[in-house]
C-alpha positions in Angstrom: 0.0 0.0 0.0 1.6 3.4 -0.7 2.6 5.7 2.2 -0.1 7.9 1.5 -2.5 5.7 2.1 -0.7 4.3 5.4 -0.3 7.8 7.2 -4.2 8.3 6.3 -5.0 5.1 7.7 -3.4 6.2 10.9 -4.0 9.5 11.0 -7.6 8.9 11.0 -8.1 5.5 12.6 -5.4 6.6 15.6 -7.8 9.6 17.4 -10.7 7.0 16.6 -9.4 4.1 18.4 -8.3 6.2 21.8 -12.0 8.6 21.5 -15.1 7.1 23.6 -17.4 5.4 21.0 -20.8 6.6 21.6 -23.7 5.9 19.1 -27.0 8.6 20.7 -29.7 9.4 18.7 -32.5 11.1 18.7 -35.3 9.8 21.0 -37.4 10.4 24.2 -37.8 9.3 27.5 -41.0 9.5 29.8 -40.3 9.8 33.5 -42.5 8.2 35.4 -44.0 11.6 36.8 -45.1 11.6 33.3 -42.5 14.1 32.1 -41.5 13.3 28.4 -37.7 14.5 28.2 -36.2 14.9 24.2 -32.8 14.4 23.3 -30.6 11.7 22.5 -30.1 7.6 23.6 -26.7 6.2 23.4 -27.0 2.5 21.7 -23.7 1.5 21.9 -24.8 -1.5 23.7 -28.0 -2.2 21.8 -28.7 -5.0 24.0 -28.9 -3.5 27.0 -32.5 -3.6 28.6 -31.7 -2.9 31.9 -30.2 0.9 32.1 -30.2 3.7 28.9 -28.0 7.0 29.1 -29.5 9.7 27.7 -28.5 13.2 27.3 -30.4 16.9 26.7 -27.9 17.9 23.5 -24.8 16.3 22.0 -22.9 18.7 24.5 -24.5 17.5 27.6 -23.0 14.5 29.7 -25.2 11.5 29.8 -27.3 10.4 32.2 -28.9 6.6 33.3 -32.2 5.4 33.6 -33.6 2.3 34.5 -37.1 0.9 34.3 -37.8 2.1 37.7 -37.1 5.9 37.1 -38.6 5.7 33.8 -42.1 4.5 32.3 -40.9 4.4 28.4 -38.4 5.4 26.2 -38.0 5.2 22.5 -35.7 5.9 20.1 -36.1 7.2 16.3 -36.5 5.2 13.1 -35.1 2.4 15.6 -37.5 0.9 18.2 -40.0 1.6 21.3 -39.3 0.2 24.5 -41.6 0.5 27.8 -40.2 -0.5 31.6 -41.9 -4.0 32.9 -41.1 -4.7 36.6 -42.6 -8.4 37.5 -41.8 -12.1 36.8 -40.4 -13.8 34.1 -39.9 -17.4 33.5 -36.2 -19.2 33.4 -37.0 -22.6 32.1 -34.8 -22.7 28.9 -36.4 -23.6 25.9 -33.1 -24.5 23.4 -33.7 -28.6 22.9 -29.5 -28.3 23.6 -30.0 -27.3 27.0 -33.4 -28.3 28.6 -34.0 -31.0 31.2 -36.4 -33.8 32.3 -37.8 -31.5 34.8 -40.9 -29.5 34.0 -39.1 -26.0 35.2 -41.3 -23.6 35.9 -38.9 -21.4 37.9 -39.2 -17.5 37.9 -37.3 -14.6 38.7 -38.1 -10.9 39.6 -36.9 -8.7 36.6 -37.3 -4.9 36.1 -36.5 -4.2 32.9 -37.6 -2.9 29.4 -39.3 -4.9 26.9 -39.8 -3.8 23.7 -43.1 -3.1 22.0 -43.5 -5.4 18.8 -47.2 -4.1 17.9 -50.2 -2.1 19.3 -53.7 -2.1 18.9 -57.1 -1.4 20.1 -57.2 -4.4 22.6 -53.8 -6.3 22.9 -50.4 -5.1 22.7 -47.1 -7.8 22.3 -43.6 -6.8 23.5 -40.7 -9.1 23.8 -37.2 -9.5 26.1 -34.4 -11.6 25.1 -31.5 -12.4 27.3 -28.9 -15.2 27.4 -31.6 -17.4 28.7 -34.5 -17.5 25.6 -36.5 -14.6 24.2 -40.0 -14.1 25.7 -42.6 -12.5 24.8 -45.4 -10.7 26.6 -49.4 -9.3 25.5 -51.4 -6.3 27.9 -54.6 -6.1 27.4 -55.4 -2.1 26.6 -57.4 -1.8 30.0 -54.8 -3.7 31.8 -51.0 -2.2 33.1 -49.1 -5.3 33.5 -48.0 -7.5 30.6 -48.4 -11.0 30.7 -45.8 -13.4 30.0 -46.9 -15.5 27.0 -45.9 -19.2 28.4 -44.0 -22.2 26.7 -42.2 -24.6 28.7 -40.1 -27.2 27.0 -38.6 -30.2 28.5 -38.1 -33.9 28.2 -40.6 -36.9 29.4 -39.7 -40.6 29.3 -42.8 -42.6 29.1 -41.3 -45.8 27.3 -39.2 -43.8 24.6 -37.8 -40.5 25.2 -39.5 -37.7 24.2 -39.8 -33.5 23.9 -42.6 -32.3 25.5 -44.2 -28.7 24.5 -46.0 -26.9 26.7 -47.6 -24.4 24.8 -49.9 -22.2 27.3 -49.3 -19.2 25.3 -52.0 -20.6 23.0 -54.8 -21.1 25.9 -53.4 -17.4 26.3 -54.3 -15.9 23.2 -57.4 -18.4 22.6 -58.8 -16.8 25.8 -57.8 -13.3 24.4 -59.6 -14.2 21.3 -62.9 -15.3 22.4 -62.8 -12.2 24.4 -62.2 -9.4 21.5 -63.1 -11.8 18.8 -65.4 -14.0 19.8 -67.0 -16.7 17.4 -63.5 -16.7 15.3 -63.4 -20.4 14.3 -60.6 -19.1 12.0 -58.5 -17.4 14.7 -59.0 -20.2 17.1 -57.2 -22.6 14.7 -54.9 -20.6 13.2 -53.9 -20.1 16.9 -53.4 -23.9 17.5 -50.9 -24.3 14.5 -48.8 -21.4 15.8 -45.3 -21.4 16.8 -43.5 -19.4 19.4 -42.3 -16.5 17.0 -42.4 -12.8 16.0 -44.2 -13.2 13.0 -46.7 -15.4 14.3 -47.6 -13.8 17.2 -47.8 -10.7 15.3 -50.3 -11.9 12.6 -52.5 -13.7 16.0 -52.0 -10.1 18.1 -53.1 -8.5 14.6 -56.2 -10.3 14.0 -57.1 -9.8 17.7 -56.8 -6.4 17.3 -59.4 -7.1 14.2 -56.3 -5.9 12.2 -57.1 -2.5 13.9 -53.3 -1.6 14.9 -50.4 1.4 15.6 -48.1 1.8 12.9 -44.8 1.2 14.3 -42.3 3.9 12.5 -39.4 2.6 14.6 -38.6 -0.6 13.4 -35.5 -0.2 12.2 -34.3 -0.8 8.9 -32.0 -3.7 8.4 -30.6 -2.0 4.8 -30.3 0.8 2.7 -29.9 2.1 -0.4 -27.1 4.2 -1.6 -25.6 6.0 -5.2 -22.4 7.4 -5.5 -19.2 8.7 -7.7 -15.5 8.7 -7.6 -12.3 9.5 -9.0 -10.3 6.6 -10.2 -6.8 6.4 -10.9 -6.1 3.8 -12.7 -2.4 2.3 -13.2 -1.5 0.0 -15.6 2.1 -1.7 -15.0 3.6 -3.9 -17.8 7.0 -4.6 -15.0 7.7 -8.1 -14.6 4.7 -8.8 -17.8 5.5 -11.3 -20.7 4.9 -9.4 -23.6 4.9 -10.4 -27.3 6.9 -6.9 -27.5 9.8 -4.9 -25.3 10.4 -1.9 -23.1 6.5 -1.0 -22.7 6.1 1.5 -19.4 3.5 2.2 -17.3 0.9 4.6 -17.8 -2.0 6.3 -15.5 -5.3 7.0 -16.7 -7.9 9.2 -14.6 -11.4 8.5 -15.1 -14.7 8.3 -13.2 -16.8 5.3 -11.3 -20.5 5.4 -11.0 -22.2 3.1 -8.3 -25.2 2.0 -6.9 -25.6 -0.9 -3.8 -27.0 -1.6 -0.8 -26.1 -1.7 2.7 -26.9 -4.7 4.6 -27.1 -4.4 9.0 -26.7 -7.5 10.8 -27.5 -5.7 14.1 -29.9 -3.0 12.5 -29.9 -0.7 15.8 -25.9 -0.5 16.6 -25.0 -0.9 13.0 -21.3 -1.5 13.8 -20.8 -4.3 10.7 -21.8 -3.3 7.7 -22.1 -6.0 4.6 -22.1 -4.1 1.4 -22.7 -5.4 -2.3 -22.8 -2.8 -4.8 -22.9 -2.5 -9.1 -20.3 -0.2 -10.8 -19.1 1.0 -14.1 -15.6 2.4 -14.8 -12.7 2.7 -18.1 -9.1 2.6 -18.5 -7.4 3.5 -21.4 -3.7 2.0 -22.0 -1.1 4.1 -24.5 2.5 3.1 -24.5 5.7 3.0 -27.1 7.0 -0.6 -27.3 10.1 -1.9 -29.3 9.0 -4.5 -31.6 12.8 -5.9 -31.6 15.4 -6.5 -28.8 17.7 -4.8 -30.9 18.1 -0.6 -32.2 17.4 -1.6 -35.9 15.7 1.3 -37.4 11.4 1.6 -37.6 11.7 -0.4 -34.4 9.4 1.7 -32.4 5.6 1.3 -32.4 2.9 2.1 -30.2 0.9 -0.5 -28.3 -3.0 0.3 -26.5 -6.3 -0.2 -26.2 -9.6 1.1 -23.8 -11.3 -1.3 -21.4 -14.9 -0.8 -20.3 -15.4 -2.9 -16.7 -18.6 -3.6 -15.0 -18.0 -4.9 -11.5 -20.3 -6.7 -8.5 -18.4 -6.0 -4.8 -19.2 -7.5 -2.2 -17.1 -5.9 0.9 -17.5 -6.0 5.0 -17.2 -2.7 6.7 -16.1 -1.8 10.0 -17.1 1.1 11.9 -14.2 2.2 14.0 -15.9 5.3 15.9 -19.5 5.8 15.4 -21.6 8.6 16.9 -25.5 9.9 15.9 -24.0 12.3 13.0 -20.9 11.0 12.4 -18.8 7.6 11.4 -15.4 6.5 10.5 -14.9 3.0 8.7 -12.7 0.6 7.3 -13.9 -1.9 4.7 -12.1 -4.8 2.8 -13.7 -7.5 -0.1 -13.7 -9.0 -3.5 -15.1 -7.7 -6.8 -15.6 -9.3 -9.9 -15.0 -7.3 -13.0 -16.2 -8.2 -16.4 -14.2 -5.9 -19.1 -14.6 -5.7 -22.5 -11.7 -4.2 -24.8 -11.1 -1.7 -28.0 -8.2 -1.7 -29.9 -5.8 -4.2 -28.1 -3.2 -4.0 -31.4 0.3 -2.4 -32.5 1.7 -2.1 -35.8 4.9 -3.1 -36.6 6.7 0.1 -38.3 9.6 -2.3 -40.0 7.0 -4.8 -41.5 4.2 -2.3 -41.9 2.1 -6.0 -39.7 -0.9 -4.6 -37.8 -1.7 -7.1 -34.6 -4.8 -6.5 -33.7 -5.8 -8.8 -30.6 -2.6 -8.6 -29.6 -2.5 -9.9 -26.4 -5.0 -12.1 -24.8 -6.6 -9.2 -22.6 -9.1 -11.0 -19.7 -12.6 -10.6 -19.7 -13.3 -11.8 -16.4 -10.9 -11.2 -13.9 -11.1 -10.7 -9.6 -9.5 -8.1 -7.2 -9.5 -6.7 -3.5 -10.3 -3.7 -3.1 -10.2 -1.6 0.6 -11.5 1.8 1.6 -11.9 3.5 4.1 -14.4 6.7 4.7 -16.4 8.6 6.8 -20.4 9.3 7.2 -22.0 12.4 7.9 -25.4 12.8 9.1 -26.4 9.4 7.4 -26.7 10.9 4.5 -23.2 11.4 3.0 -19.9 9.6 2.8 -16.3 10.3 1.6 -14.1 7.5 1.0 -10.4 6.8 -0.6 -9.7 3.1 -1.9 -7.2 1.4 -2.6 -7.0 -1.9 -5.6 -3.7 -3.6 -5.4 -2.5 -5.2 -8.4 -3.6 -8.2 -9.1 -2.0 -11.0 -11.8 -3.3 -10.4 -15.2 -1.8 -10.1 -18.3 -1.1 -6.2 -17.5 -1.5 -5.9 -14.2 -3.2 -2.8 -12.9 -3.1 -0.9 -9.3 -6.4 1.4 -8.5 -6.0 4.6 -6.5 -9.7 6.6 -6.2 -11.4 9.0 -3.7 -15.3 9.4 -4.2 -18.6 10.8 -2.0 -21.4 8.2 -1.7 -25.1 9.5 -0.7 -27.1 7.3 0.8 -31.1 7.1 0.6 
């Protein structure tokens, strides 16, 4: 990698590493005098559900709240959470770790569970922890969710076996017959249920008589972005075999367009970042060549072509130091590059023999590119990459800088 590239490696990655990392952003808290306070949630530990810190302004130190200082908080375009102070159940329910013991073992939790849907009559939360991930409904004229129960263990009547106790469904039959009574439907659509999100939702939804709250905070598990750099391409005949001699290395500048998509495996932090993204690009190659080893006279010709490549990347990105408005990544990956060619051919001065095809140019070929960049207001980046050079038949070594808005 050139030295360049290393100092601005360090130079920005170096304050980032030693800075606290922080991610706040915007969001509210309700006390539970009822006062709503605005400003800004720290998610840097997304999965957290027993203290927040919150803070007034980006200027302000934070503060911490727990469930029993607060009655709700949520944060934008991200999720809802309310505080739950009661029992939950410990039983485990991974086949891996359960027992021949029906367990039906509690412990007292204060915590916050976060709201999955909301209607007119029932609304469904959920808390995961290292144990399992429940899931609780309230009744709109009730405070105090209910745990939705499923014990799982083993019973050995003769043959060994996994037995499911699945009161959640008595749970939501009785909630049924109550808001939705007569549902012959509902009622079996209940009994073929499993214990997940998107079940429980579609049974909570048709409870609710499909009468329920938007949720705007779900958050978004990709994006879309559209961007443009500056390449600067190198192409580097050293070390090549070559049907011809003394050929030297040329730079050509010309721009990428892109388009691609973010992927978030943890939507909320967004710390890893899987990227796959569609680009366009050209080089153009001009060089003079000897067509013999020796000084004989019309021995000098010219050798070049253009090159049109269409490339899929797939790259991981790392986000070193993150806050609300501002990012600083690293990313690495492969591309594939399909390339098509024009002109390829030198003429031969002391034979007056045009070659065209000349050399056996590759349509298909792989690199590995890495960039690294910043985000601003999650809306703009800037980024400088680097391609090293990669064994073709004229190897070439990609320099660029480029903005990328994302959508």
């Amino acid at each position: 990698m050139p030295y360049i590239y290393r100092l601005l490696l360090i130079a920005i990655l170096f304050p980032c590493a030693v800075l606290a990392q922080n991610n706040f952003k915007p969001g509210f808290v309700v006390t539970t005098k009822g006062d709503t306070l605005r400003g800004m949630i720290d998610l840097t530990h997304g999965n957290n559900l027993k203290e927040i810190r919150f803070k007034n302004s980006p200027a302000d130190n934070p503060q911490t709240f727990t469930p029993a200082n607060i009655s709700c908080y949520s944060v934008e375009n991200v999720a809802s959470y309310i505080s739950y102070s009661g029992k939950i159940s410990t039983g485990h329910t991974d086949i891996s770790k359960i027992s021949n013991i029906r367990d039906t073992s509690t412990v007292q939790a204060n915590v916050f569970i976060k709201i999955e849907q909301q209607g007119d009559h029932v609304n469904l939360y959920s808390y995961p922890d290292i144990i399992k991930t429940r899931y609780f409904v309230k009744e709109a004229n009730n405070n105090q969710p209910v745990e939705l129960e499923l014990r799982v263990y083993f019973i050995n009547d003769g043959l060994v076996k996994v037995k499911n106790e699945e009161y959640y469904k008595v749970q939501l039959i009785n909630l049924a017959g109550k808001y939705n009574a007569g549902n012959e439907k509902l009622i079996n659509t209940i009994n073929q249920i499993n214990y997940k999100l998107n079940d429980l939702q579609a049974v909570c939804k048709a409870i609710n008589k499909n009468s329920i709250v938007a949720n705007n905070n779900n958050p978004k598990y990709f994006r879309l972005f559209a961007g443009f750099a500056l390449n600067s391409t190198k192409t580097d005949p050293k070390n090549a075999s070559l049907p011809f001699y003394n050929a030297s290395a040329s730079t050509f500048l010309f721009p990428q367009i892109m388009v691609g998509v973010d992927f978030y495996p943890d939507p909320v932090v967004k710390k890893f970042v899987v990227l796959a993204q569609l680009s366009a690009t050209k080089n153009k190659y001009n060089t003079t060549v000897d067509s013999y080893t020796d000084s004989r006279p019309l021995s000098k010709t010219t050798y070049g072509f253009n090159q049109s490549t269409f490339a899929f990347t797939a790259q991981f990105l790392y986000n070193f130091y993150y806050t609300y408005d501002f990012k600083v990544y690293g990313a690495a990956g492969v591309s594939v590059n399909f390339s098509s060619y024009s002109g390829n051919s030198y003429h031969n001065l002391y034979t007056d023999q045009i070659s065209q095809n000349a050399l056996d140019l590759p349509k298909t070929w792989a690199s590995f590119p890495f960039k690294i960049g910043a985000v601003i207001k999650n809306k703009v980046g800037v980024f400088v990459g680097y391609v090293p050079a990669v064994n073709i038949v004229l190897p070439q070594t990609i320099m660029q800088a480029g903005v990328d808005f994302y959508f």
